[in-house]
N, C-alpha and C positions, 0 to 999 in steps of 0.2 A: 743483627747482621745475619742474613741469612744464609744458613746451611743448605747447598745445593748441589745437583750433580751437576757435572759438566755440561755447556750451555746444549741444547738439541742441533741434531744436524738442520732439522726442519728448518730452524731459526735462521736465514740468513738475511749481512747486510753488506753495504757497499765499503768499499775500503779507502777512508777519506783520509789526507793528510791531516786533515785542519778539521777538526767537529767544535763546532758552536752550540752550545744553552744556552737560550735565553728566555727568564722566569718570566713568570706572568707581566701583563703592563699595569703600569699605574696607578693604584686608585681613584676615583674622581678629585680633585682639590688637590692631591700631591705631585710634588713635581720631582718626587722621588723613582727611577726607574735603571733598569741595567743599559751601561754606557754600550755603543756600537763596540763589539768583538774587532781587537786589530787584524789586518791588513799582514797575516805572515808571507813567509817565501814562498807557501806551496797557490801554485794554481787553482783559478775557480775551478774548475772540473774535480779537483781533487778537495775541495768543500761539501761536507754534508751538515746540517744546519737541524736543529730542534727546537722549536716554538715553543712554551709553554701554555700560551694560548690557545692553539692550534690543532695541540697533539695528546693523546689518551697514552697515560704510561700507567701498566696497572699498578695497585699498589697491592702489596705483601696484606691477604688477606688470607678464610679459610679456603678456599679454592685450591689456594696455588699452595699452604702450606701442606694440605693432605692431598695434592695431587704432587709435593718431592715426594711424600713419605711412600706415596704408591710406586714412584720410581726406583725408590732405593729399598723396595721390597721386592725387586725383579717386577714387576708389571709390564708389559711394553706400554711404550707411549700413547699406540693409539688405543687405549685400553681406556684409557682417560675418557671424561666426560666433555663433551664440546667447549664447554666454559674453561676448565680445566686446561683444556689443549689449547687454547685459545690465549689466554693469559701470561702461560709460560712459554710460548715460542716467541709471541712480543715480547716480554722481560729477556728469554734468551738473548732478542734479536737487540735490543740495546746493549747488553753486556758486549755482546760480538760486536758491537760497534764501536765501543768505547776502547776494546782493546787493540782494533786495528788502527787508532789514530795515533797522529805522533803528537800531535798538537789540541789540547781539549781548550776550548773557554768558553768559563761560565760568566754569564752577565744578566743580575738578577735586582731589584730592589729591597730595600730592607724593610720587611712586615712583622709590627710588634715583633722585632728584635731577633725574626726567624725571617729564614728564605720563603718562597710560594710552596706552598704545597706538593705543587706537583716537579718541582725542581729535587724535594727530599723524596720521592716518590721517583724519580729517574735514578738518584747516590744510591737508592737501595740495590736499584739493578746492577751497578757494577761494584759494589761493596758485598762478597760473595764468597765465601770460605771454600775453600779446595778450587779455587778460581783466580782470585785479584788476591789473595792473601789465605795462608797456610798457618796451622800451628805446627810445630815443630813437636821433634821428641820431648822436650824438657818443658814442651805446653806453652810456649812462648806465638806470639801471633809475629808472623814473618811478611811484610810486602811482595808484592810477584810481581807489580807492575811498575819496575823500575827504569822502564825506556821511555819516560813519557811525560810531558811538562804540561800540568794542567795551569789557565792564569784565570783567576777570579776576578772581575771586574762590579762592583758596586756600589749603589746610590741611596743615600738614606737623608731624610732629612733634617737629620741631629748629626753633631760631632762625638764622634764615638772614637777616632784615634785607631781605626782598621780594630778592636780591642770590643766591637762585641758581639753576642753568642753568636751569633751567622758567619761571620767573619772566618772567628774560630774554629768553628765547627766543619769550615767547606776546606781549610788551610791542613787542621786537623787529619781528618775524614784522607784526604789526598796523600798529605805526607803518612799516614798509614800503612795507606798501600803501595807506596813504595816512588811514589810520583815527589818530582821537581816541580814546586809551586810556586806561583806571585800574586801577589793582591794589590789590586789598586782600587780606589773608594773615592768617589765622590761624594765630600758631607757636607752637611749643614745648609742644604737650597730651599728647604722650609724656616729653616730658621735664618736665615738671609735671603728670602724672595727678591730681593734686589741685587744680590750675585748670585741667584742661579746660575745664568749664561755664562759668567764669569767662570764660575766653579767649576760646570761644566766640560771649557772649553780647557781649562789647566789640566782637568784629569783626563781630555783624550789626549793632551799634548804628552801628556808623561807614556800611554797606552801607544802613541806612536813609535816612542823612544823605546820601549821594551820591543814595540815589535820589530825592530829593524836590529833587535841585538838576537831574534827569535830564529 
């Protein structure tokens, strides 16, 4: 979890009701993939959306970890190296986005029993000490982002019972930081290719029912 300073002013993003993830598509042959993001109260205007396909989210490399250290050594920012400056004002600018939403949902597929890569590569941006989560005096890790109901939406093509490690880990990861979480899972459309659709169509119906309680 990364030790960082406070997001840069540089960094900025839009202030959306409703922010949607959605992890990379499909493998070829799988019909494994993250279910459509519900339909909340908040207006499309007030929708900001992140592709995993689409979108460059850096990940926590040496760039960006000795371009904190040179921050929290007084450096000014633009002091930094172009790569450097470059890296942490995007990772800012998703942190700042994540914290202006009221409504986050992730919707991802299940790969060899982990999310896409670059979906753990976005949780690192807002998983962020002295930011989304504090230790306390007694060194205890305290959540900070307690206004905010993240729903996890996904598709694997075994039955796993919402019970594995991806699951876990994004239910985890949220209720950490201090977020109200839901999980809904569409399984087993490889291992029943003949109720894919079926499958499918039960876990948006249940995704509609959460959202209209959203």
């Amino acid at each position: 979890m990364p030790v960082s300073p406070t997001p840069s002013r540089r960094a900025s993003a839009p202030r959306p009701g409703l922010f949607c993830v959605r992890g990379e598509a499909p493998r070829a042959g799988s019909r494994s993939r993250g279910p459509p993001g519900p339909r909340s109260r908040c207006a499309a205007s007030e929708v900001s959306r992140l592709d995993g396909d689409e979108t460059a989210v850096p990940e926590i490399d040496l760039d960006m970890m000795t371009g904190w250290e040179r921050l929290r050594a007084g450096e000014h920012f633009s002091h930094l190296t172009g790569a450097q400056q470059n890296k942490l004002a995007l990772f800012d600018q998703y942190t700042k986005q994540f914290q202006s939403a009221d409504l986050v949902v992730i919707a991802n597929p299940l790969w060899n029993l982990s999310v896409p890569t670059r979906l753990k590569a976005w949780i690192d941006t807002v998983c962020r000490a002295g930011v989304t989560f504090r230790y306390t005096a007694e060194g205890e890790a305290e959540g900070l982002v307690t206004d905010k109901t993240v729903v996890h939406l996904q598709a694997s093509g075994g039955h796993f019972g919402q019970q594995d490690p991806a699951s876990l880990y994004i239910a985890g990861m949220f209720q950490f930081l201090g977020c109200t979480t839901h999980t809904l899972a569409a399984e087993g459309m490889d291992h029943e290719p003949d109720r894919a659709e079926e499958i499918m169509e039960a876990t948006l119906l249940r995704v509609r029912e959460l959202a209209r309680s959203l």
